[in-house]
Structure formats: structure tokens, C-alpha cells
N, C-alpha and C positions, 0 to 999 in steps of 0.2 A: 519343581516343574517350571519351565520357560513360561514369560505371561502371553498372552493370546491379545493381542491387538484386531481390534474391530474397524480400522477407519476403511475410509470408503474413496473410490475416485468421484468424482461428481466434472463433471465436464461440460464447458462453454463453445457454442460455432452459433455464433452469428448469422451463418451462411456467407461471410466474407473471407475465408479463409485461405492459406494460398494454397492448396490442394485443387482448389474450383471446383469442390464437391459440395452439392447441397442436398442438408439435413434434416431431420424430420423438426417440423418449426413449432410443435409440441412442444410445452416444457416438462420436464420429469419423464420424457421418452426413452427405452432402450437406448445403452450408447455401448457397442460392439467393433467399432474399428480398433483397429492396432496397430501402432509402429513395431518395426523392428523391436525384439526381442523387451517391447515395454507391453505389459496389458492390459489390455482395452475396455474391459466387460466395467459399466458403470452407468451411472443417469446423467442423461444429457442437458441442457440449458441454452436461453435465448441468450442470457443479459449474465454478466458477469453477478451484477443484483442479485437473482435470482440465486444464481449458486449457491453465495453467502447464503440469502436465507434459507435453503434448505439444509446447511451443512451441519454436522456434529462435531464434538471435540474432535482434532486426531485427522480429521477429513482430508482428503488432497483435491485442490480444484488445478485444471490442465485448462489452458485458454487455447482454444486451434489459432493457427497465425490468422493476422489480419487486423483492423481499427476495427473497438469496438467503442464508439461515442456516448460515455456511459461517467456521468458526473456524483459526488455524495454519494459514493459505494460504504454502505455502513454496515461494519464489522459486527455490530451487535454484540459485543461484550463477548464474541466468542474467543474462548483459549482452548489452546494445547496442553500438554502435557511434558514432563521432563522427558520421556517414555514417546511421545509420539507427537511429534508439532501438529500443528495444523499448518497449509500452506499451501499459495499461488504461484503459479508459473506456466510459462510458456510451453503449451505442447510442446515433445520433444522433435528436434527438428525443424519448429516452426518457428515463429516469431510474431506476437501479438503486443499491440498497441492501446494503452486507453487514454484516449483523450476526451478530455472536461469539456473543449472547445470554448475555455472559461464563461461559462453558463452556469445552468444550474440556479436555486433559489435561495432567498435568506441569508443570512450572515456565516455562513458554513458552506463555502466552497470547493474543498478540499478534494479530488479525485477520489481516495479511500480514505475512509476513515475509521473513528472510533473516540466516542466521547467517554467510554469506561476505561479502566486499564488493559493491560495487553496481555497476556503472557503467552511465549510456545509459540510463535508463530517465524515461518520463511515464505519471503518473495523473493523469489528467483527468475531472473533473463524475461527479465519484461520493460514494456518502452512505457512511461508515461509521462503524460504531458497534458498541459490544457487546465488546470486550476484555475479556481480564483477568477476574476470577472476583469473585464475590460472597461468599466465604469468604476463609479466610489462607493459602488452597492454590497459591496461583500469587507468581511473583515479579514478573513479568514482564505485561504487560496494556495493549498501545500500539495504535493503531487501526493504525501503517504505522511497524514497527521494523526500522531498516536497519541492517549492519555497515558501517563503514565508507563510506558512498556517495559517488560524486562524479559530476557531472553528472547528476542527477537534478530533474525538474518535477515541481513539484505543484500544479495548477493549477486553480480551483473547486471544490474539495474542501467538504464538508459532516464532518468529522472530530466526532462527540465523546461522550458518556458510555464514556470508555475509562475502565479505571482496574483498579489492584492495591492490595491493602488491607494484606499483609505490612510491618514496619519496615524491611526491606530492597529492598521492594519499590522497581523501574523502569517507571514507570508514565505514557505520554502520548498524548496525539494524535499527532503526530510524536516519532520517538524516533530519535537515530542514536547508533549506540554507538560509540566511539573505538578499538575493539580492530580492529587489523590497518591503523589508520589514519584519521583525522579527516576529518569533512565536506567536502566540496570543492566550490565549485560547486554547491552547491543553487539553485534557486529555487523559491520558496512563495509564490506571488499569488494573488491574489483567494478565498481561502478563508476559510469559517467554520467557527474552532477553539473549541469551547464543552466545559465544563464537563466535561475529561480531569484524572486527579489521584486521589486518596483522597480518597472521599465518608466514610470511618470516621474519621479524625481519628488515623488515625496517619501522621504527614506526612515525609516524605520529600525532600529537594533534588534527586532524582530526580526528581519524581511535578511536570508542569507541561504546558500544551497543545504546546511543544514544546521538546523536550529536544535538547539536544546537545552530546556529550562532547566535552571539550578539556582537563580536569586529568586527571592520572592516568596521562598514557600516557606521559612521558620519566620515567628513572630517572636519564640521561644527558643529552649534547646533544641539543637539540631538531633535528629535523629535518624540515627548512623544505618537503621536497617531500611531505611525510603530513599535515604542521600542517593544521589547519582554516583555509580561507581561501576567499574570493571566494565566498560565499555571500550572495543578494540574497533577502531577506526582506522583503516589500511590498506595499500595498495585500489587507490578511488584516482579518477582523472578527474578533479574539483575546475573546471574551465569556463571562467569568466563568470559573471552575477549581471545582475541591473543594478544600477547604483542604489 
């Protein structure tokens, strides 16, 4: 028998959206609109935050167009499945925005994130922008910084004025860090990655539109089922950095 998949829509409106229709400002409200031949019937949300934290494995979050001013979006260790991603994107038809407005607090500035590994997850046709801090208070400052991911999309992505201006600073549009284990399985198409990096001039082999760790993590033998591998990077417009 075919298996039964459980996920769920879970839905983001601001109330900025470009419909210029305003929603119940409830979180976990009925969510009953529809586009064209997509449907609709799901739980609604204020903050992109909020989504994440109510979501299960497998879940679909839809953002209605518009900026949503929303910094340190954490993943919470949540994964998909081979069988069923989990995954963000832009309402269909719409076009939604999240900017950091490089804010936010602590040495983890990163728009989304995730300090566990990743797996099962797609971002699709979303603009982000705004990581990372405009002082030397953050370290950290990536539009979408992952631990360790593996089978992860990123797919029409609008990525870029991310950046951290610290000499230690890790700083990118795409960022995966190699701690608990190396990229696996990415794929990054059809995106434009522009101008993520140190706009101040203290430069960093960190600080690039996308970063990803592969020295640093054997002390020992290398081990071939963590190594970074099978990662397809492809048709991206990579335009321009900060030095």
C-alpha cells in the first residue's frame, strides 16, 4: 500500500502582504484562503518564528508576499524526511522578503538558522537579506546558516547584503558549518547571491556569498560517511561580494 504522508500547510501574513488584505492577527488561527488551483485549508501565523515553532517533520510553511523584519529564525533541529522535506517559500504568486535589518542579539546573527544538523529541508523563491550586524558585535551574520546539512534545496533564492564585520567574523549568503559533520547533498540553483561578506574591510576566508566548511573537522582519519560530498551547485548568478 502507498505510504500516507501527514504534513501539514502552516502559513505566515504579517498583515503586509501584497494582496492588501488583513488577517486574523491571532496566532494558530484558521487559514482558508486559496490561490488558484493551490489549497488553502491550514494554520495561520504572525512571524515567520512562530511557524517554525509550531511545525512537524514533513510541514510546508507558505510566507504571503511582503517584508517580514524577522532576525535569528531558528530551525530548531527540525528535519524532513527522504519521503517528505520540510520546507519554506513564498506564497505562490507572491513574493516575500526577510530582512534581519542586521540586528538582532548575541554573537549569532544569522537571518535562519540552525545550530543542529539539517536534513530534508527546501527554501524556495524567497528574498533575504539583512544578517549580521552593522557594528563588531556579532560574529556570525549569514542570510541561511546551516550545521552540518545534508539533502537540503535552495532553489530561486534572492540571498544578499548579509555580512559580519568582526576579524573572526563568519559571514555569508549561504553558510554551512562543518561542526557535527560536512555538506552533503546540497543543491543551490537558480539563485542570486550578491554582495554577502565584509562591506568594512576587515576580510575574512570565512566572509564569501557561499561558504562551506570542509578543513578543520579531522584531527584523525578522515571519515568518508560526514566528508562533504555530492553537493551540485548550478546555474546561481554569484554577483559581486564585499571585499
Amino acid at each position: 500500500m502507498p505510504t500516507v504522508l501527514n504534513a501539514a500547510y502552516l502559513y505566515v501574513d504579517g498583515g503586509d502582504h501584497e494582496t492588501g488584505v488583513t488577517w486574523d492577527d491571532t496566532d494558530g488561527h484558521s487559514y482558508t484562503s486559496s490561490a488558484e488551483g493551490f489549497p488553502g485549508a491550514g494554520t495561520g501565523y504572525n512571524t515567520i518564528a512562530a511557524a517554525v515553532a509550531a511545525m512537524s517533520s514533513g510541514d510546508d510553511i507558505y510566507i504571503r508576499g511582503g517584508t517580514y523584519n524577522e532576525i535569528q529564525i531558528d530551525l530548531q533541529g527540525m528535519d524532513g524526511t527522504s519521503e517528505n522535506y520540510c520546507s519554506m517559500q513564498s506564497y505562490p504568486g507572491e513574493w516575500a522578503i526577510i530582512n534581519g535589518n542586521h540586528s538582532g542579539s548575541g554573537d549569532q546573527r544569522s537571518v535562519i538558522y540552525s545550530t543542529t544538523s539539517v536534513h530534508f529541508w527546501k527554501f524556495e523563491r524567497l528574498e533575504i537579506t539583512g544578517g549580521g550586524a552593522s557594528d563588531a558585535s556579532a560574529s556570525y551574520g549569514a542570510g541561511i546558516m546551516l550545521y552540518a546539512p545534508s539533502h537540503v534545496i535552495f532553489r530561486y533564492l534572492y540571498v544578499h547584503d548579509n555580512y559580519a564585520i568582526t576579524t573572526a567574523g563568519a559571514s555569508a549568503g549561504l553558510h554551512f558549518s562543518n561542526e557535527g559533520g560536512a555538506a552533503r547533498n546540497l543543491v543551490i540553483e537558480y539563485c542570486h547571491i550578491k554582495a554577502n561578506g565584509n562591506p568594512f574591510g576587515t576580510h575574512n576566508t570565512a566572509n564569501a556569498n557561499i561558504a562551506i566548511y570542509s578543513d578543520y573537522k579531522y584531527t584523525t582519519a578522515v571519515d568518508l560517511s560526514s566528508a562533504m560530498s555530492k553537493n551540485t551547485i548550478r546555474y546561481n548568478l554569484i554577483d559581486g561580494a564585499h571585499p
